[in-house]
VOPA-27706 format. One line per 3 residues: number of its first residue (from 1); their letters; for each residue y, z, x of C-alpha. Coordinates in Angstrom, 1 decimal. Layout:
N
NUM) A) Y:Z:X  ...
//
This chain:
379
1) XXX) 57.5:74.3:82.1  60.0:71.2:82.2  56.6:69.0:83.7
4) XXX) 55.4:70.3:80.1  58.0:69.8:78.4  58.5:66.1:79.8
7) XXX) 54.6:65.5:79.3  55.3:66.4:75.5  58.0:63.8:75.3
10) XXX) 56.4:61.2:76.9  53.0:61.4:74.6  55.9:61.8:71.5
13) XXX) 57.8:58.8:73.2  54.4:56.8:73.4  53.1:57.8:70.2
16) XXX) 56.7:56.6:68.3  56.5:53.7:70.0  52.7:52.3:69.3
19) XXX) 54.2:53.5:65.7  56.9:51.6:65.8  54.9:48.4:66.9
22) XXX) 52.3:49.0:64.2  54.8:49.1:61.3  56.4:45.5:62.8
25) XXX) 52.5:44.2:63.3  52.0:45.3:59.5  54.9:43.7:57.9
28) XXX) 55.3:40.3:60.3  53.7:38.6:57.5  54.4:39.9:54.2
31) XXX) 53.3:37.5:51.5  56.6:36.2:49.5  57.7:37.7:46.1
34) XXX) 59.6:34.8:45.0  57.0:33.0:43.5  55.8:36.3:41.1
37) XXX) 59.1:35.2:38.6  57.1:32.0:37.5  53.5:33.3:38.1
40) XXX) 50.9:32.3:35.9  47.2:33.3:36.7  44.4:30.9:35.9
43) XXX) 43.1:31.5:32.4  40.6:29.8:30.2  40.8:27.0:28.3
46) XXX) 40.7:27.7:24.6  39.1:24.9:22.5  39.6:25.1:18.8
49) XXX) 39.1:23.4:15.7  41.3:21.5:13.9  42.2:24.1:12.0
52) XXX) 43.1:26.1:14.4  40.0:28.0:14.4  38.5:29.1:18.4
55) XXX) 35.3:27.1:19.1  34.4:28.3:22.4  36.2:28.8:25.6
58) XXX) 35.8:27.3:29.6  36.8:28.9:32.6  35.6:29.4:36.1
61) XXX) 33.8:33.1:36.7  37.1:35.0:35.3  37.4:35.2:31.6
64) XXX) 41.4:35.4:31.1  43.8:34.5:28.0  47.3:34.8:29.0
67) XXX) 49.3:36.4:26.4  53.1:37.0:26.8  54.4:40.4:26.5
70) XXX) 56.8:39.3:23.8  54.0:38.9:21.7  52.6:42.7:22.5
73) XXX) 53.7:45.3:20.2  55.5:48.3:21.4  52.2:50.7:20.8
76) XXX) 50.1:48.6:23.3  52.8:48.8:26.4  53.1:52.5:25.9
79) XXX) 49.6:52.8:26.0  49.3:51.3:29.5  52.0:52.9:30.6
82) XXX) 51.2:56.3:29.7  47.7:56.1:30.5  48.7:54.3:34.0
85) XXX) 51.9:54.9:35.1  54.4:57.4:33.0  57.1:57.1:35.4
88) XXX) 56.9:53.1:35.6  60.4:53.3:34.1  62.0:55.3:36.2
91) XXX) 60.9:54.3:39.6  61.8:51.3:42.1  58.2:49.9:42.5
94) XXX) 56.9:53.9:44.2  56.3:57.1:43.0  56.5:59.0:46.5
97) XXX) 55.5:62.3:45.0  52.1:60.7:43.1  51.8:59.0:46.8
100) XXX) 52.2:62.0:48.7  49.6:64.0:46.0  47.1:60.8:46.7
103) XXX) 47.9:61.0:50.4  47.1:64.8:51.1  43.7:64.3:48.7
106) XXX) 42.3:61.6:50.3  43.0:63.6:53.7  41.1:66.8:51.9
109) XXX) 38.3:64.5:51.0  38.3:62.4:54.1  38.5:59.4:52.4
112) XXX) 40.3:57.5:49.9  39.3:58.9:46.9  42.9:58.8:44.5
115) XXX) 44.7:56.0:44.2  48.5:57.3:43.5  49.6:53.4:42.8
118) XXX) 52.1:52.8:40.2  51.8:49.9:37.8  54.3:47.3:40.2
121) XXX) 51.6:48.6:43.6  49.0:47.5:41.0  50.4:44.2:40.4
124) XXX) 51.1:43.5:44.1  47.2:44.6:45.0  46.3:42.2:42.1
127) XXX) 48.2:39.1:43.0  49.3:39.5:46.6  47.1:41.7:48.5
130) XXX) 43.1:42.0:49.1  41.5:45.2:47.4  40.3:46.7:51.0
133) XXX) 41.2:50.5:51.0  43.0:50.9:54.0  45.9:52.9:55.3
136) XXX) 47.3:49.0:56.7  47.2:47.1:53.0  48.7:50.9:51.4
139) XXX) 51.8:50.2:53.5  52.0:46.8:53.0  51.8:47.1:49.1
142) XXX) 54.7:49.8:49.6  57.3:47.5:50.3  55.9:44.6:48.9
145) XXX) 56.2:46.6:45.5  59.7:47.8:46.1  61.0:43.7:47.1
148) XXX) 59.2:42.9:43.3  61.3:45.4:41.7  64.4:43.9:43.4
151) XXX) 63.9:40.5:41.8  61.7:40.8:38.3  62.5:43.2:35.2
154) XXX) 60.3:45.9:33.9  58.7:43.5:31.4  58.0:40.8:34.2
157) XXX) 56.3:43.0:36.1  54.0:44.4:33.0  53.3:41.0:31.8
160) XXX) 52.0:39.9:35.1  49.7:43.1:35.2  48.4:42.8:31.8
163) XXX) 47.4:39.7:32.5  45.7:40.1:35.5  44.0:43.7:35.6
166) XXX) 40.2:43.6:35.7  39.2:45.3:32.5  35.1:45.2:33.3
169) XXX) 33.3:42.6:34.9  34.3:39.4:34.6  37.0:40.4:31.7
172) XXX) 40.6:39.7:32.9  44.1:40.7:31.0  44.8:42.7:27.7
175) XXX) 43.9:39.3:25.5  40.3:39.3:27.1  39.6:43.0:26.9
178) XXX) 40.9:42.9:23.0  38.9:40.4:22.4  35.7:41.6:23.9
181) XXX) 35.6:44.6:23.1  36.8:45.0:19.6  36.8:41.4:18.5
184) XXX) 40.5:41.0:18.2  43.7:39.6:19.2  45.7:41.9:21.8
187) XXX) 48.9:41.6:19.0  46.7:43.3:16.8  45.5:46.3:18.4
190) XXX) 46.5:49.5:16.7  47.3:52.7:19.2  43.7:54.3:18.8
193) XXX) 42.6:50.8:20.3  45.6:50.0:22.5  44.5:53.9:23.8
196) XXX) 40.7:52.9:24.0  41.6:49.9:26.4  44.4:51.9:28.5
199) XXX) 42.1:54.3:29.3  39.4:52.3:30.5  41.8:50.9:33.4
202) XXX) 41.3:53.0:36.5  37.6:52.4:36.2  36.5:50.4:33.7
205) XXX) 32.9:50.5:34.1  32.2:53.7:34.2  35.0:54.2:30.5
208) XXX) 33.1:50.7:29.2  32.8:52.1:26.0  29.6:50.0:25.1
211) XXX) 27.4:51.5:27.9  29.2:55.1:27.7  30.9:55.0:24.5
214) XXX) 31.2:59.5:24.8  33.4:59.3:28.3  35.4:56.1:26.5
217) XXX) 36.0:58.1:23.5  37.1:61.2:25.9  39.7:58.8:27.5
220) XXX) 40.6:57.5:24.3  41.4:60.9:23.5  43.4:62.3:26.4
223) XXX) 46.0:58.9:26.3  46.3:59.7:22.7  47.1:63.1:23.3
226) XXX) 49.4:61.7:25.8  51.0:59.8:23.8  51.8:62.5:20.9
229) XXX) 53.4:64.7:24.0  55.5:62.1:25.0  56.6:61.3:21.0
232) XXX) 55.3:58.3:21.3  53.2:58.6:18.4  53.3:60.6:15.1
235) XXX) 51.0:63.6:14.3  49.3:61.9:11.7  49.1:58.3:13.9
238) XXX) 47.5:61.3:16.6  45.0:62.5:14.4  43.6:59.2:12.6
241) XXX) 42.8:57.9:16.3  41.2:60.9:17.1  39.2:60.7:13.9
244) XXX) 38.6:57.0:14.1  35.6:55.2:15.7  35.4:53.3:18.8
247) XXX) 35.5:50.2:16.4  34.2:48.2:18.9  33.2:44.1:18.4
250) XXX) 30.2:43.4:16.0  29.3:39.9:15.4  32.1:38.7:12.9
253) XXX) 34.1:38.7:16.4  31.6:35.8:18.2  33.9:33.2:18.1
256) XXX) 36.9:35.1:19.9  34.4:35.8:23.1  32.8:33.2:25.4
259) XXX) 29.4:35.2:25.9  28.5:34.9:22.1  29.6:31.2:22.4
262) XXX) 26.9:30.0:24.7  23.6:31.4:22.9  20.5:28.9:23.5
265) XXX) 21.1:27.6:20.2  24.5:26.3:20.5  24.0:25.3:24.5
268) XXX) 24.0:22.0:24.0  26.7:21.1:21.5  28.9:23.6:23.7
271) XXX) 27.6:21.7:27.1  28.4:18.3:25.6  31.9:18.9:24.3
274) XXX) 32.6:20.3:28.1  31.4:17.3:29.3  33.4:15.3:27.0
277) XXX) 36.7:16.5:28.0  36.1:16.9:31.4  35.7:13.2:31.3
280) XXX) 38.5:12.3:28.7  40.9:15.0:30.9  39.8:13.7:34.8
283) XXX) 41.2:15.4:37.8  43.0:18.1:35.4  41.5:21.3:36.1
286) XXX) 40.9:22.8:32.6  38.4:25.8:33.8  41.8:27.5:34.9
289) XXX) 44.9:26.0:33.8  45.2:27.9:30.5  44.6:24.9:28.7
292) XXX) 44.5:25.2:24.8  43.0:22.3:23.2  42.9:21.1:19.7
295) XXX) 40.0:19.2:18.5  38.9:17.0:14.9  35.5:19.2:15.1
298) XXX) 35.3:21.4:12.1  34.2:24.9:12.8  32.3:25.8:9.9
301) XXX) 30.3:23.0:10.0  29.2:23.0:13.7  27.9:26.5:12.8
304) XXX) 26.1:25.3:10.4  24.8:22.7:12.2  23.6:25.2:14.7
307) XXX) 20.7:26.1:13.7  19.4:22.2:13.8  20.3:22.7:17.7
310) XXX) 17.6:22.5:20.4  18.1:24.3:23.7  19.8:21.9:27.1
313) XXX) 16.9:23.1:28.7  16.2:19.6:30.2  20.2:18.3:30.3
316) XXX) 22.1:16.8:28.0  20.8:13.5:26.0  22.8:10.1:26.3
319) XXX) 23.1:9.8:22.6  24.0:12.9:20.1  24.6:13.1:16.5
322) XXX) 27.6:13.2:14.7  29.5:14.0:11.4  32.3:11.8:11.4
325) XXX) 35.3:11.3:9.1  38.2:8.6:9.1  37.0:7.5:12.8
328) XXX) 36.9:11.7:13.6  34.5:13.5:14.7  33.6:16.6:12.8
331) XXX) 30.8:17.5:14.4  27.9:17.5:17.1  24.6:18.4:17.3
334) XXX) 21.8:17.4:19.6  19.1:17.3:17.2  17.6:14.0:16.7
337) XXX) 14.8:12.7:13.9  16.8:15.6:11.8  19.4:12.6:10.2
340) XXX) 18.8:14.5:6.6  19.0:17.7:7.4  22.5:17.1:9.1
343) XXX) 23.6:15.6:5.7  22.0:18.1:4.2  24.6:20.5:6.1
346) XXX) 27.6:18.4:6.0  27.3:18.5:2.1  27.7:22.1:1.8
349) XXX) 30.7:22.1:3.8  32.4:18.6:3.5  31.4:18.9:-0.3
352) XXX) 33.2:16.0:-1.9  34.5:14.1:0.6  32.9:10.9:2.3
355) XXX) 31.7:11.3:5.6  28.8:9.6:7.6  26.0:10.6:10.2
358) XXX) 25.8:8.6:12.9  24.3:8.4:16.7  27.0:7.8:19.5
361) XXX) 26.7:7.7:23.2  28.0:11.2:24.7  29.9:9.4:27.6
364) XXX) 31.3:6.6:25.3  33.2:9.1:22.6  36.8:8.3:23.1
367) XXX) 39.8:11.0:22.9  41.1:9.5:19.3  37.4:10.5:17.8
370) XXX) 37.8:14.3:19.2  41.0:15.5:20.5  43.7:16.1:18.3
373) XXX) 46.2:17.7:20.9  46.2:19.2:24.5  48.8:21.9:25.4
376) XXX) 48.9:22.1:29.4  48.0:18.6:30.0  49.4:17.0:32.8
379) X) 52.0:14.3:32.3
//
């Protein structure tokens, strides 16, 4: 009995021990917090007209607007948070009761089939950690999530999240998603919308409410109803979401999206402006620094001037035509032998003022003839 006994405590002895060395092998080196108070993730660079007016956007394989959380209304963070994360406000990065739920599932199921993460986890996964389902990275996003909650607030930690959750493929933060999917900015979403967009978040493929607008509008649904338990909303605010349509992005909501921006059509005006400022801007990476810049071009005119636009098919041409005014540039186009038609054009928008067509080298346009200002320049 005691060799028994002593056998027992030597296995339990053994077993604390590799234990105990696998917890220190999986914290030793524990990314560093610190940096998440100042974090900005890369984002597209917004080009607009001089009016203010979004022309197109750049930005390397992630489409991302940052937007701070000052500017989100309170009806948009207590859609996320309901739909996400009801306890976010209450807890110190964990929810060890939704981990222990997740935990004895995915042993049920044999694999790792609920997530259990709170928003802060989330936000640590995102930024800090791979995406690998694995007991190891679980552990390390523990504590990782708990240190973040020791040095940001409650907003910090939401603003970083809601700009970088994945809300379908290749549309990143809450600006995005507005944007794509119901042609609008993320300030503007009412609760039915803030609702649709929360409740795409734990998969938002399978919720994209263009290829399975029925399961979106379900989601929609239950976060609503969520809402109106948690008094969030009104009964009457309740109902109208539940009565209202999807509402999702028609055309008039082009300009605010980079897929509607690069039709064949408008290629090549789109391709040359890119290749303007990445010129005029050298070794200043605007596909990801957030850049918003403010050209002469005129917006209504380039539209119009897009359907006198031919395809890049076979690159971009040394010399394109412009509408310029006062030494600006107003416009591009990369149509050639269509000089009248371009006035033609011009005159219904620029109607009354003077203005001239002219041909100008692409890689000879200088920054005075098409940038107005550049927020996120390097100085």
């Amino acid at each position: 009995m005691k060799k028994i006994l002593f056998a027992a405590l030597a296995v339990g002895a053994l077993g604390a021990f590799i234990l105990a060395g696998w917890v220190v092998l999986v914290l030793s080196d524990l990314p560093d917090v610190s940096p998440l108070r100042n974090y900005r993730p890369a984002a597209a660079a917004e080009v607009l007209d001089r009016n203010g007016n979004i022309l197109t956007q750049y930005f390397d394989r992630k489409f991302r607007i940052w937007v701070p959380i000052s500017s989100l209304p309170d009806r948009v963070i207590h859609a996320v948070v309901t739909a996400e994360d009801d306890t976010f406000f209450g807890h110190n990065g964990v929810n060890y009761k939704a981990a222990w739920d997740a935990l004895v599932h995915d042993v049920q199921k044999r694999r790792f089939a609920r997530g259990g993460s709170t928003i802060t986890q989330q936000m640590i996964k995102n930024v800090l950690l791979s995406r690998e389902k694995t007991l190891t990275r679980k552990v390390r996003e523990y504590v990782l999530a708990r240190r973040a909650e020791e040095i940001l607030t409650k907003r910090q930690i939401l603003q970083i999240y809601l700009n970088e959750v994945e809300w379908g493929d290749g549309i990143y933060g809450i600006e995005a998603a507005s944007r794509f999917y119901l042609g609008k900015h993320a300030p503007d979403l009412s609760s039915a919308e803030a609702a649709l967009l929360a409740g795409m978040l734990p998969n938002p493929r399978y919720y994209n409410p263009y290829k399975r607008p029925e399961k979106a509008k379900k989601r929609q649904e239950q976060v609503l109803f969520n809402l109106f338990q948690a008094k969030r909303i009104g009964a009457e605010e309740y109902e109208a979401g539940l009565r209202a349509p999807l509402g999702l992005r028609q055309e008039s909501g082009a300009s605010l999206v980079p897929a509607l921006s690069t039709s064949s059509a408008n290629q090549c005006c789109r391709a040359a402006l890119e290749r303007i400022l990445l010129r005029l801007f050298e070794n200043q990476n605007i596909y990801r620094g957030g850049w918003t810049v403010r050209t002469t071009l005129d917006r209504d005119l380039q539209e119009e001037l897009r359907t006198l636009e031919v395809a890049a098919t076979g690159g971009l041409p040394d010399l394109v035509t412009v509408v310029s005014q006062e030494g600006q540039i107003r416009a591009i186009s990369c149509s050639f032998g269509k000089e009248s038609s371009v006035r033609e054009k011009a005159d219904g928008v620029l109607s009354g003022q003077e203005y001239e067509v002219v041909a100008l080298p692409l890689d000879g346009i200088t920054r005075d003839q098409i940038v107005l200002e550049a927020d996120g320049e390097k100085k």
